[in-house]
Backbone atoms as SQL, in Angstrom:
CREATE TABLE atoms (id INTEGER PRIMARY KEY, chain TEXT, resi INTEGER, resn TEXT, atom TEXT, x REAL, y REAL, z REAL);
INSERT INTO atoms VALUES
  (1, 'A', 1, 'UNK', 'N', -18.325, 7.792, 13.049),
  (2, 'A', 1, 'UNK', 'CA', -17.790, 7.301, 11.789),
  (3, 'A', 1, 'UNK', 'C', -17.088, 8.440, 11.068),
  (4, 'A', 2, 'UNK', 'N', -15.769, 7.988, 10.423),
  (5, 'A', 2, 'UNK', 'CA', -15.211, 9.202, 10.180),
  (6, 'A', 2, 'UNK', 'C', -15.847, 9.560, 8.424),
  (7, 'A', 3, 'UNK', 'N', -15.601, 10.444, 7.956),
  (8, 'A', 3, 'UNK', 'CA', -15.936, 10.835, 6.888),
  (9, 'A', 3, 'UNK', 'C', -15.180, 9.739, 5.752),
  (10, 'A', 4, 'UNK', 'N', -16.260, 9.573, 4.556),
  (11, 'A', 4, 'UNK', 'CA', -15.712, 8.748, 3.875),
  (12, 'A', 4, 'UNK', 'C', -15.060, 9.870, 2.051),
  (13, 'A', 5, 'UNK', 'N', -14.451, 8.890, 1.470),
  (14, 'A', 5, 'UNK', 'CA', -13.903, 9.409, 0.613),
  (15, 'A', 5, 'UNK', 'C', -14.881, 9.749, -0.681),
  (16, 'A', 6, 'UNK', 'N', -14.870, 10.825, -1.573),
  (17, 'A', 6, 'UNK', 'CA', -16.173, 10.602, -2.005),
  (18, 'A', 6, 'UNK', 'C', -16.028, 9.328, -3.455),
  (19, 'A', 7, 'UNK', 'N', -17.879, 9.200, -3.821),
  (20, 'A', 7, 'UNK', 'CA', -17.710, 7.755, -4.294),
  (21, 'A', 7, 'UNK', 'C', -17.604, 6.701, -3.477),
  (22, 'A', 8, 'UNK', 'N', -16.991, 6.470, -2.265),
  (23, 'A', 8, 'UNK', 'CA', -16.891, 5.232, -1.507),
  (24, 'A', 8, 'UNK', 'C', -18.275, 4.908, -1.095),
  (25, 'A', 9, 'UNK', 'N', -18.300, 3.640, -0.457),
  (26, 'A', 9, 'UNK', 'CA', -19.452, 2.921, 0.556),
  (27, 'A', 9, 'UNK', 'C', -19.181, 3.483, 1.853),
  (28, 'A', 10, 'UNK', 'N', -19.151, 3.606, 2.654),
  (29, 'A', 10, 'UNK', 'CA', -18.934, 3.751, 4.084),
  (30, 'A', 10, 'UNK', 'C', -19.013, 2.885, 5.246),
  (31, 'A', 11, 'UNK', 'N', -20.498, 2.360, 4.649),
  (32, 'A', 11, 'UNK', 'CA', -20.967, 0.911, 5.584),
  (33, 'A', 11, 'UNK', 'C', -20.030, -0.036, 5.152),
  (34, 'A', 12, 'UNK', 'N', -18.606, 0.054, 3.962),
  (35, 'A', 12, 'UNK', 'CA', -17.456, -1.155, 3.684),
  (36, 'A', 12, 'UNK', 'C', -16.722, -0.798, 5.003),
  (37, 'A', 13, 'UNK', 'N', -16.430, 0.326, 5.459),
  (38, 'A', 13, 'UNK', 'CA', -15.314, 1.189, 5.954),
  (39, 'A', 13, 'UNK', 'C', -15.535, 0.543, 7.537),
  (40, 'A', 14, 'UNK', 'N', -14.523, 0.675, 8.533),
  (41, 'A', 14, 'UNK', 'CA', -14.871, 0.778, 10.129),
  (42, 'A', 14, 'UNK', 'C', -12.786, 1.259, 10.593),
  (43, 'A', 15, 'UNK', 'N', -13.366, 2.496, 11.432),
  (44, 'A', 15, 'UNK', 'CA', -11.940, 2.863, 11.577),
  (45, 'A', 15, 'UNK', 'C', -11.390, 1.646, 12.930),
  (46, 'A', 16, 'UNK', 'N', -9.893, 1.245, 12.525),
  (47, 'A', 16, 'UNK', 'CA', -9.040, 0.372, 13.443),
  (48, 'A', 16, 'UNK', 'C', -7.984, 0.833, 14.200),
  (49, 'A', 17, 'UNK', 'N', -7.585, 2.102, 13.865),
  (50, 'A', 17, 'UNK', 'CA', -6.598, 2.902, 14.470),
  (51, 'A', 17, 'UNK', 'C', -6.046, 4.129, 13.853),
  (52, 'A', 18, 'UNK', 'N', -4.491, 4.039, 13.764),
  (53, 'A', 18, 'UNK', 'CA', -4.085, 4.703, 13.190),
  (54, 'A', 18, 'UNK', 'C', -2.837, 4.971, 12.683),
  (55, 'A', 19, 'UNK', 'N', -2.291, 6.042, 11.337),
  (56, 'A', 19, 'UNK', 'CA', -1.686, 5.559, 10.364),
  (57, 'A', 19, 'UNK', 'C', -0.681, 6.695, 11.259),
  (58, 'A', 20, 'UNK', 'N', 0.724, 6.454, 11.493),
  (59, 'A', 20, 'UNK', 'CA', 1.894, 6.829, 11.949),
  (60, 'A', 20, 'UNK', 'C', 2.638, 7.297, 10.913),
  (61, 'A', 21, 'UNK', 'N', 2.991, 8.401, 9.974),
  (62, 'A', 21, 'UNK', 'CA', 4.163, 8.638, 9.186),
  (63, 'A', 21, 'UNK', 'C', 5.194, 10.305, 9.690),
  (64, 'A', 22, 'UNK', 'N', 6.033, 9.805, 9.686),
  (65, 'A', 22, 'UNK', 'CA', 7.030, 11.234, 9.556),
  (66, 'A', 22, 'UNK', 'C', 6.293, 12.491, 8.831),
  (67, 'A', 23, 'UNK', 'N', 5.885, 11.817, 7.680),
  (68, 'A', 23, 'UNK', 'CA', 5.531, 13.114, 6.776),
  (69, 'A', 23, 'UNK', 'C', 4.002, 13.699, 7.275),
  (70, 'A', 24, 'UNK', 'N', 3.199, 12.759, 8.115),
  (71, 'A', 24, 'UNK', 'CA', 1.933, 13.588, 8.040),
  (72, 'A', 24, 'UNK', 'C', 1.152, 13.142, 6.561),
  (73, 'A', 25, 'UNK', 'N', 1.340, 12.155, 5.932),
  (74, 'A', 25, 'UNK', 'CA', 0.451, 12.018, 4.230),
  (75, 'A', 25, 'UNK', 'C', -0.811, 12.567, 4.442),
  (76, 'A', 26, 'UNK', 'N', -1.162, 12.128, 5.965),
  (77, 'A', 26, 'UNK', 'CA', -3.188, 11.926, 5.541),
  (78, 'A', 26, 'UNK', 'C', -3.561, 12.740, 6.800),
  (79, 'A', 27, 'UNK', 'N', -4.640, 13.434, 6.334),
  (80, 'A', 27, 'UNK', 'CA', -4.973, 15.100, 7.218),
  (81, 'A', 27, 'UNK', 'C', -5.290, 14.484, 8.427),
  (82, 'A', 28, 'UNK', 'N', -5.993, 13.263, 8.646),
  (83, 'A', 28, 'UNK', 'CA', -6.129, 12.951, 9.794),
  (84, 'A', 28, 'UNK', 'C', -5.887, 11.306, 10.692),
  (85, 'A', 29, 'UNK', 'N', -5.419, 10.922, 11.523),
  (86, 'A', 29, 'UNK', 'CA', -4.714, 9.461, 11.643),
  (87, 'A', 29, 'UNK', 'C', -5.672, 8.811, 11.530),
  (88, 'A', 30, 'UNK', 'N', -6.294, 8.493, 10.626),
  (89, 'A', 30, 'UNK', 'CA', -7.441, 6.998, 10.729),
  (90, 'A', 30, 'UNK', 'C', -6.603, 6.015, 9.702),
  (91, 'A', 31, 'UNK', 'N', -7.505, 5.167, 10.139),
  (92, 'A', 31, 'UNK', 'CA', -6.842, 4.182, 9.091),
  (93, 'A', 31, 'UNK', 'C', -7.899, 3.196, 9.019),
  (94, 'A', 32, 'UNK', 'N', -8.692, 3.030, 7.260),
  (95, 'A', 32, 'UNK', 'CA', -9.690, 2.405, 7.297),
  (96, 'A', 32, 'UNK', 'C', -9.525, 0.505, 7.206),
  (97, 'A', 33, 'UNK', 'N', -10.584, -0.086, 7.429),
  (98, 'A', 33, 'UNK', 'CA', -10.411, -1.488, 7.116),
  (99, 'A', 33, 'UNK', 'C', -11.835, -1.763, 6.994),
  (100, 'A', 34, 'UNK', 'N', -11.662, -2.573, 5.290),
  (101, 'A', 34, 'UNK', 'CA', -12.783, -2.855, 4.653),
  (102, 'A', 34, 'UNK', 'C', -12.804, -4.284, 4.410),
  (103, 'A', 35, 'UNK', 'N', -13.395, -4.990, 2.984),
  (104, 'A', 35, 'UNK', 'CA', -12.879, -5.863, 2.681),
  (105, 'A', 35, 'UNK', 'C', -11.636, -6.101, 2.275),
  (106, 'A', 36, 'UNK', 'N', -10.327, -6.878, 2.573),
  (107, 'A', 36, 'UNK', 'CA', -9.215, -6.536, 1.602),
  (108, 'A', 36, 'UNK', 'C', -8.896, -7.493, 0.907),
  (109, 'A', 37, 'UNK', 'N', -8.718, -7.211, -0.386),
  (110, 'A', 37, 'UNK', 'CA', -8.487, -8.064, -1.309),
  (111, 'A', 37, 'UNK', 'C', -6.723, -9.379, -0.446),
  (112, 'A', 38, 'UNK', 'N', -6.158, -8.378, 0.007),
  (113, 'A', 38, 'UNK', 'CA', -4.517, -9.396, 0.215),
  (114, 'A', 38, 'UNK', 'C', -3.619, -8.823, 1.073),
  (115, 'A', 39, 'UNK', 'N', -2.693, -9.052, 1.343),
  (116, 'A', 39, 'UNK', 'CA', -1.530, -8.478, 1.933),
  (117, 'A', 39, 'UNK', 'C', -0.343, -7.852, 1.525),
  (118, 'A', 40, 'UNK', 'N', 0.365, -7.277, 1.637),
  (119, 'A', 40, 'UNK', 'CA', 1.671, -6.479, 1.064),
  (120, 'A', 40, 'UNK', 'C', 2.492, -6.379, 2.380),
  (121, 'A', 41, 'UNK', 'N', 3.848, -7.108, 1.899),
  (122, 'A', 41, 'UNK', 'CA', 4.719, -7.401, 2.829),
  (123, 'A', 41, 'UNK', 'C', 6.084, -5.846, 2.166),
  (124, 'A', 42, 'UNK', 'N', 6.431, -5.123, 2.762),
  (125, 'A', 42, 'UNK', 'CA', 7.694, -4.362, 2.347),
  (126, 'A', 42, 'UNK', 'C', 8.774, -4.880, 3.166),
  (127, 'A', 43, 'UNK', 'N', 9.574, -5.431, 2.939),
  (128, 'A', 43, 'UNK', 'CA', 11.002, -6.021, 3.452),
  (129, 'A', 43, 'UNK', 'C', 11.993, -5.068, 3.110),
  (130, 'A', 44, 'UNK', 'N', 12.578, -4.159, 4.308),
  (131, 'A', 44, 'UNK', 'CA', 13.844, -3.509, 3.769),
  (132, 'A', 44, 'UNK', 'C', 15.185, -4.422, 3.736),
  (133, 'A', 45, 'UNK', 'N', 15.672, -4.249, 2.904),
  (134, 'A', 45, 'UNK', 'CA', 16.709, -4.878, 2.257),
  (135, 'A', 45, 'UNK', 'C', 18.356, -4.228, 2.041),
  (136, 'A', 46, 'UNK', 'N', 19.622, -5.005, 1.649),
  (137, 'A', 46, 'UNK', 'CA', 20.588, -4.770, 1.314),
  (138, 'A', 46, 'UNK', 'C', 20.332, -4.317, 0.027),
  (139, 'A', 47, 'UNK', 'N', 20.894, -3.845, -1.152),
  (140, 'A', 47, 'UNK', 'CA', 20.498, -3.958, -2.220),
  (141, 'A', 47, 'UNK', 'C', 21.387, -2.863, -3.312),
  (142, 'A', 48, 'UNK', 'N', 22.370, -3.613, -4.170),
  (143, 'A', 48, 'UNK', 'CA', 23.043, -2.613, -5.151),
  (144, 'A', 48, 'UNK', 'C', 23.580, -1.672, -4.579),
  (145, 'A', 49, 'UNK', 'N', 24.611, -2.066, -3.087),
  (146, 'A', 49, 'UNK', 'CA', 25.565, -1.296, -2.697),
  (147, 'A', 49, 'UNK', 'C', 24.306, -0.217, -1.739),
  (148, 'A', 50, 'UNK', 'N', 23.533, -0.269, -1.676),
  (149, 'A', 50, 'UNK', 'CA', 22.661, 0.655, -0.538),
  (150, 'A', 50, 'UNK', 'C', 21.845, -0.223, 0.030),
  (151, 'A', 51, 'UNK', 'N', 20.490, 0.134, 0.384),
  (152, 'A', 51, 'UNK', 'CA', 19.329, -0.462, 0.471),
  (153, 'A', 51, 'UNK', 'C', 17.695, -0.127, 0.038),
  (154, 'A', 52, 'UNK', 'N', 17.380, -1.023, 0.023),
  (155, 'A', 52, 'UNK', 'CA', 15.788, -0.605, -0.590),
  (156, 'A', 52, 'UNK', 'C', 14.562, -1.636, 0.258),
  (157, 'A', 53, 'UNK', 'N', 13.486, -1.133, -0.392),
  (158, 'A', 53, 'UNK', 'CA', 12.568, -2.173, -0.123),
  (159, 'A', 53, 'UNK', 'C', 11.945, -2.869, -1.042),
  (160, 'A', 54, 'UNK', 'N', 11.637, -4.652, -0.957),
  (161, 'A', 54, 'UNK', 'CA', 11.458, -4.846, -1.341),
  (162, 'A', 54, 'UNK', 'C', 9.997, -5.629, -1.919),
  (163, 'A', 55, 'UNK', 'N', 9.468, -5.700, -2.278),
  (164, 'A', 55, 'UNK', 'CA', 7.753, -6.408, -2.398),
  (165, 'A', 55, 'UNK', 'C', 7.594, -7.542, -3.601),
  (166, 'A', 56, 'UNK', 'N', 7.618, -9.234, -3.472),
  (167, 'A', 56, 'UNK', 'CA', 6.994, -9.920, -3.844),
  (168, 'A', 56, 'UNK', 'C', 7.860, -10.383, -4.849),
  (169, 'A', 57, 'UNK', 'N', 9.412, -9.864, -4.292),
  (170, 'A', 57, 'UNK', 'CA', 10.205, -10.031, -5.290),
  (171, 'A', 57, 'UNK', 'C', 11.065, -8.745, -5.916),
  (172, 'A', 58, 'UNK', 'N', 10.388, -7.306, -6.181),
  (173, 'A', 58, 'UNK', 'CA', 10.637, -6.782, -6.894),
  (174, 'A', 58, 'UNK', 'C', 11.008, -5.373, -5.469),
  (175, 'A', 59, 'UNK', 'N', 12.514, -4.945, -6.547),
  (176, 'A', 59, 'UNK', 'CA', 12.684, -4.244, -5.642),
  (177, 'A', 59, 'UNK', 'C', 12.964, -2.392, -6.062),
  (178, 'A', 60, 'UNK', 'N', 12.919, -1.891, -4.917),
  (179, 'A', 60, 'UNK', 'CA', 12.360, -0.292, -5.439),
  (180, 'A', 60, 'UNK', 'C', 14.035, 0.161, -5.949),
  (181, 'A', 61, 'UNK', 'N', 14.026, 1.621, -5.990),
  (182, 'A', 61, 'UNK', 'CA', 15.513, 2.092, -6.023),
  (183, 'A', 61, 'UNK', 'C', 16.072, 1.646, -4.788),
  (184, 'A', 62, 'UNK', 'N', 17.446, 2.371, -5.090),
  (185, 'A', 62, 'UNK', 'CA', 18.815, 1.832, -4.124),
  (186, 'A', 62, 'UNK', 'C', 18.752, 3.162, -3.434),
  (187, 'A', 63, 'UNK', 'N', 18.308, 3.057, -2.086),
  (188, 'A', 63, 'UNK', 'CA', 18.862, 4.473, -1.305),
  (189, 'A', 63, 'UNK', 'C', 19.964, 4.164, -0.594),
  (190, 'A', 64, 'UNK', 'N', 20.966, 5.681, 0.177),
  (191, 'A', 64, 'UNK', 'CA', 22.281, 5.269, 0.348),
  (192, 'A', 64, 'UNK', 'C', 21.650, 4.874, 2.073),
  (193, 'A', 65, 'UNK', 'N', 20.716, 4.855, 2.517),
  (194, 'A', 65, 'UNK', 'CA', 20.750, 5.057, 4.137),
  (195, 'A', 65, 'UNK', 'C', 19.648, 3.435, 4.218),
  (196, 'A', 66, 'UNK', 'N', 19.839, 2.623, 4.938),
  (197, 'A', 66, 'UNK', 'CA', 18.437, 1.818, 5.554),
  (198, 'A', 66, 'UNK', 'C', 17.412, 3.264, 6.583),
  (199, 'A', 67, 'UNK', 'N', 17.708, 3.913, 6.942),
  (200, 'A', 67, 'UNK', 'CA', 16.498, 4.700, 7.090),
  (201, 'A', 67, 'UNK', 'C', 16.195, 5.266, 6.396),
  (202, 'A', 68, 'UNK', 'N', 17.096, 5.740, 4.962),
  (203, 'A', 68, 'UNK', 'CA', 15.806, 6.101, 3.924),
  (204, 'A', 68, 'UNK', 'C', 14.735, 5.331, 3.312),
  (205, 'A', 69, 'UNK', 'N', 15.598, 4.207, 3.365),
  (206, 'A', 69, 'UNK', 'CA', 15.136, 2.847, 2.920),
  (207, 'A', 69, 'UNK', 'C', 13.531, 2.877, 3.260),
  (208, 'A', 70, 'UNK', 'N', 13.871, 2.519, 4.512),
  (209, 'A', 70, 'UNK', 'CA', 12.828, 2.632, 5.779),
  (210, 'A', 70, 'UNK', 'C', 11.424, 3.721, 5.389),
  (211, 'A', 71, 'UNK', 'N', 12.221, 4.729, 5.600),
  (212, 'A', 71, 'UNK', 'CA', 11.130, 5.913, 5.083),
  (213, 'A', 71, 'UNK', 'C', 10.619, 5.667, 4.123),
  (214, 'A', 72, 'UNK', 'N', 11.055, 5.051, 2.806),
  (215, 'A', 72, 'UNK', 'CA', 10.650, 5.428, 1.511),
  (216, 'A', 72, 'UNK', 'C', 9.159, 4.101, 1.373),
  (217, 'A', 73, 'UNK', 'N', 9.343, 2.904, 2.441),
  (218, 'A', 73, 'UNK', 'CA', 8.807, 1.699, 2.201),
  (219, 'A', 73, 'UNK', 'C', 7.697, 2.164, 2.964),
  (220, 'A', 74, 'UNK', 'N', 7.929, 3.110, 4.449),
  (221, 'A', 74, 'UNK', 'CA', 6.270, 3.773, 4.959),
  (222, 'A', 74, 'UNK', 'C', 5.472, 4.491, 4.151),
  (223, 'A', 75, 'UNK', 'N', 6.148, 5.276, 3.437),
  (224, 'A', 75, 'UNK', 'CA', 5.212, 6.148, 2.213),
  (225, 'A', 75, 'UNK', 'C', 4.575, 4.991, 1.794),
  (226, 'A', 76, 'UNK', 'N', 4.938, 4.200, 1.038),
  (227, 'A', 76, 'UNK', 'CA', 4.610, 3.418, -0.457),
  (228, 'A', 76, 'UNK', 'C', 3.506, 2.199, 0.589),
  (229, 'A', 77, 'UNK', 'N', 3.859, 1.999, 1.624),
  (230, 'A', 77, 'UNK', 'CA', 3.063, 1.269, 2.526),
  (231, 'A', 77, 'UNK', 'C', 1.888, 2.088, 2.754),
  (232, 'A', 78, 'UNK', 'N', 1.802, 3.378, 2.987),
  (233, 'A', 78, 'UNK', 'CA', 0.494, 4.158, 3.238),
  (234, 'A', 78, 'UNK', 'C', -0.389, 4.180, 2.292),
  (235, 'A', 79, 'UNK', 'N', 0.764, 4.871, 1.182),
  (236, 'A', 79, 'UNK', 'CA', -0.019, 4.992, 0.043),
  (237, 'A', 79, 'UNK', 'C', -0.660, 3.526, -0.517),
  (238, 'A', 80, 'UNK', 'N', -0.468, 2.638, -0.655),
  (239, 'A', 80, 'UNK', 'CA', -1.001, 1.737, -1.027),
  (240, 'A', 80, 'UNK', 'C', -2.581, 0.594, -0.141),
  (241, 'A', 81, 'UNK', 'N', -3.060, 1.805, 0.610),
  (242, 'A', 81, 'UNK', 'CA', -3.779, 1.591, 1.536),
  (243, 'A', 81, 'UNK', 'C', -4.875, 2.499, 1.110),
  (244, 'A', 82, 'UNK', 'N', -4.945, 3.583, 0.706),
  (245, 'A', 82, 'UNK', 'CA', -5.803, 4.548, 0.511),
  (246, 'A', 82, 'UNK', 'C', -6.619, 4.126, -0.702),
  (247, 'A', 83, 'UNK', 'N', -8.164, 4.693, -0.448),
  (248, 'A', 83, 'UNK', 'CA', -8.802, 3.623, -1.092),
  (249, 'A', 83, 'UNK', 'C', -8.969, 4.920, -2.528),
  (250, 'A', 84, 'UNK', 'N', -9.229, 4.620, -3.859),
  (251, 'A', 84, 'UNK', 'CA', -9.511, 4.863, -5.054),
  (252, 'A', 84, 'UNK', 'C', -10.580, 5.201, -5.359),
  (253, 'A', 85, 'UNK', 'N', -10.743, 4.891, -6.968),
  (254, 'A', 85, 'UNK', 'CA', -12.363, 4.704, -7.820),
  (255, 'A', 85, 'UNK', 'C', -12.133, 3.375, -7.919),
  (256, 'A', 86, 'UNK', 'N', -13.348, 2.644, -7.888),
  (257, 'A', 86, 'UNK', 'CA', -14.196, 1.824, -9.032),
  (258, 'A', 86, 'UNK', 'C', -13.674, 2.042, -10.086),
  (259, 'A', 87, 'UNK', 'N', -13.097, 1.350, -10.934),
  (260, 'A', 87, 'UNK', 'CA', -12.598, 1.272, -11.850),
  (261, 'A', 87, 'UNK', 'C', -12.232, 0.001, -13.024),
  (262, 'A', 88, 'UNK', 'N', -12.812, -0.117, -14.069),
  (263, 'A', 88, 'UNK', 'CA', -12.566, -1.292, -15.257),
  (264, 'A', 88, 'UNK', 'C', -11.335, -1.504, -15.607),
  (265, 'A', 89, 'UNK', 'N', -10.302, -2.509, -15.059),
  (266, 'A', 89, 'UNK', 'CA', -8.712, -2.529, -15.602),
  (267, 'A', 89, 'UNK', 'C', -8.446, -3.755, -16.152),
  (268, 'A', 90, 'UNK', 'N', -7.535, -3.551, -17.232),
  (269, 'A', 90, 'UNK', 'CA', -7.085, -4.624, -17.969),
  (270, 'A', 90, 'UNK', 'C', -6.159, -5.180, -17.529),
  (271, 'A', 91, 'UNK', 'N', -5.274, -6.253, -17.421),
  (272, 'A', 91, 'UNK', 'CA', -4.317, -7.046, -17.500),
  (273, 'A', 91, 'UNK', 'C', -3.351, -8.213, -17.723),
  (274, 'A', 92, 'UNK', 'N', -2.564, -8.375, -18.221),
  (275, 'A', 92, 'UNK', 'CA', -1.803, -9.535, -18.609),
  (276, 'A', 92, 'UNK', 'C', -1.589, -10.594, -17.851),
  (277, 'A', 93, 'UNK', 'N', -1.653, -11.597, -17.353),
  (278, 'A', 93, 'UNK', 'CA', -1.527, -12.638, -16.174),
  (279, 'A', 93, 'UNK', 'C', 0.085, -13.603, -16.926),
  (280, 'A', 94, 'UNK', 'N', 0.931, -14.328, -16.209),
  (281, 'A', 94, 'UNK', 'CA', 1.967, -14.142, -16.349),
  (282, 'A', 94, 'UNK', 'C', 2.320, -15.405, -18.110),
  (283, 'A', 95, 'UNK', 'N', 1.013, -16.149, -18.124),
  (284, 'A', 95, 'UNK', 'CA', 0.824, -17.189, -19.005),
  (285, 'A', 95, 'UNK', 'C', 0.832, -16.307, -20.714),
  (286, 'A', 96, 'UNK', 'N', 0.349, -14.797, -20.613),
  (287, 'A', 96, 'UNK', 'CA', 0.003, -14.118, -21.490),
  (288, 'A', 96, 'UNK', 'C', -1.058, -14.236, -21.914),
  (289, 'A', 97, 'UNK', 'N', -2.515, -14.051, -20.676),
  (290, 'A', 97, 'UNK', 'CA', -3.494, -13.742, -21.093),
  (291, 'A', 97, 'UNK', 'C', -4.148, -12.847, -20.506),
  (292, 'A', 98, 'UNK', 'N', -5.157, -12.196, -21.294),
  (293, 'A', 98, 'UNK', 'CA', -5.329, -10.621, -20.933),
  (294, 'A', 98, 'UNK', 'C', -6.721, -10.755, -20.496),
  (295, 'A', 99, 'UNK', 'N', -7.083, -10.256, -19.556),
  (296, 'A', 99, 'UNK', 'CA', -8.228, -10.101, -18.580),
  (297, 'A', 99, 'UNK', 'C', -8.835, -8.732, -18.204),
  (298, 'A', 100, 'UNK', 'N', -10.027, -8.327, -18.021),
  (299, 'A', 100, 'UNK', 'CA', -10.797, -7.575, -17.933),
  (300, 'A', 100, 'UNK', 'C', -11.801, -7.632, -16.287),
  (301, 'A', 101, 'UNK', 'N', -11.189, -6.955, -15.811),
  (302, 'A', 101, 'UNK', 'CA', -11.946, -6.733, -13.974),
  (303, 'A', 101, 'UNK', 'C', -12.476, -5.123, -13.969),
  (304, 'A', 102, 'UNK', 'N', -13.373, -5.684, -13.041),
  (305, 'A', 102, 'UNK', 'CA', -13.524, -4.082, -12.039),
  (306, 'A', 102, 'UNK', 'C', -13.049, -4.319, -11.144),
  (307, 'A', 103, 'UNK', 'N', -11.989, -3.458, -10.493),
  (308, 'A', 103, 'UNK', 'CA', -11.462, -3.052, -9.577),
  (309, 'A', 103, 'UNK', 'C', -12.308, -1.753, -8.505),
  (310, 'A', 104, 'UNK', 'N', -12.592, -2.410, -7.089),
  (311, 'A', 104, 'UNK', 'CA', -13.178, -1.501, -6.648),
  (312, 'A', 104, 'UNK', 'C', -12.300, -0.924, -5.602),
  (313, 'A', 105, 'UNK', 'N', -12.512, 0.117, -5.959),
  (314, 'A', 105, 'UNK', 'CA', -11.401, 1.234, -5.474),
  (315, 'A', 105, 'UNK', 'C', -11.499, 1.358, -3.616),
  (316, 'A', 106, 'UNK', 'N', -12.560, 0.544, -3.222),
  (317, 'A', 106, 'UNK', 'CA', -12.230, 0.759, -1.747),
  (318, 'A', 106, 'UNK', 'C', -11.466, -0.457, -1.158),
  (319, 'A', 107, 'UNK', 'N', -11.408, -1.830, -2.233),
  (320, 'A', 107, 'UNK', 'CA', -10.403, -2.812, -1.947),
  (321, 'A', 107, 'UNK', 'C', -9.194, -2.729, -2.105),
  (322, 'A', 108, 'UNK', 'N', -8.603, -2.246, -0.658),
  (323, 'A', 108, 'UNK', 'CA', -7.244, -2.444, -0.900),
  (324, 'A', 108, 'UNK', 'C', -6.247, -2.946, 0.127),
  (325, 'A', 109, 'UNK', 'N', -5.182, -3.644, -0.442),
  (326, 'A', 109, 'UNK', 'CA', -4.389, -4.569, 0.982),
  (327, 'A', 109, 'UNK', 'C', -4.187, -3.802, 1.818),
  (328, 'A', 110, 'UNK', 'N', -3.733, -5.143, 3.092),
  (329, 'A', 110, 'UNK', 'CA', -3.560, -4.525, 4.207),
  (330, 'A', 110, 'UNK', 'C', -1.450, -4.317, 4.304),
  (331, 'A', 111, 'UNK', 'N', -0.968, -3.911, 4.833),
  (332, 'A', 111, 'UNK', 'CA', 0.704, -3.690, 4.782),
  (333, 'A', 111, 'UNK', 'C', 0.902, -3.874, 5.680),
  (334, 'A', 112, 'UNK', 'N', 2.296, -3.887, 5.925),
  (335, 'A', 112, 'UNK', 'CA', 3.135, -3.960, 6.774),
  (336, 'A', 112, 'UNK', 'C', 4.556, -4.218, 6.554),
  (337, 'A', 113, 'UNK', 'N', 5.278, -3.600, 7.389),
  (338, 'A', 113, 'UNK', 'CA', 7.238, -3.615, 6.490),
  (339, 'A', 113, 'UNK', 'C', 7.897, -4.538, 7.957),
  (340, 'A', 114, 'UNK', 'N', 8.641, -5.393, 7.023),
  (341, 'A', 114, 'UNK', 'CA', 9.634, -6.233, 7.834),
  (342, 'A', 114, 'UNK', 'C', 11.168, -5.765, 7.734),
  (343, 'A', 115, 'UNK', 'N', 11.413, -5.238, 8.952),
  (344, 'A', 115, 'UNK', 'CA', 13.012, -5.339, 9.125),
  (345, 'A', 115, 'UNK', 'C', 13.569, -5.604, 9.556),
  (346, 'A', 116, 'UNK', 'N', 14.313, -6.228, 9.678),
  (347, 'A', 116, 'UNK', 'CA', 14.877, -6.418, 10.555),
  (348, 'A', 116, 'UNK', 'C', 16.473, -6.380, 10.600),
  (349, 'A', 117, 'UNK', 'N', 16.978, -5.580, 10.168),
  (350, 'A', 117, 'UNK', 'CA', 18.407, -4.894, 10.415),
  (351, 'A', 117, 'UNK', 'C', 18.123, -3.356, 10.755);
């Protein structure tokens, strides 16, 4: 079992493989899978004369290359995998009402980027 983050559960954790980036983000290739709250789709895209990626609708900056594109949607795909704190967060839901959760910092989606150009 690989080492867990501190604060985490461990017995949430079981390694499934491993995380592939250009940059090297994470000291070592694991890649955990716990409970996950959902999915995160990154779609690279055309977008404002360049391209970007995009998620759930909303889309990042305009880079001039689809492989920066590309690159910029593996970061934000990694990063959004790595697990947190436990944490009490507020938020607005789209009706305008404001809600109060704990967020536990080892739930987090699973990714993956669609391209297909």
């Amino acid at each position: 079992m690989p080492d867990a983050w501190p604060g985490s559960r461990p017995e949430l954790f079981r390694p499934i493989g491993t995380i592939v980036t250009a940059d090297r983000l994470f000291p070592r290739p694991v890649q955990f899978q716990g409970p996950s709250m959902s999915h995160v789709t990154y779609e690279i895209v055309e977008h404002d004369g360049g391209w970007a990626y995009r998620v759930d609708g909303v889309y990042s900056e305009t880079f001039a290359t689809h492989q920066e594109a590309r690159k910029a949607a593996r970061v934000a795909a990694a990063e959004q995998m790595v697990p947190g704190h436990t944490e009490v967060i507020e938020y607005e839901d789209a009706e305008g009402r404001w809600h109060v959760e704990t967020a536990r910092g080892g739930d987090r989606p699973e990714t993956d980027i669609k391209d297909s150009g």
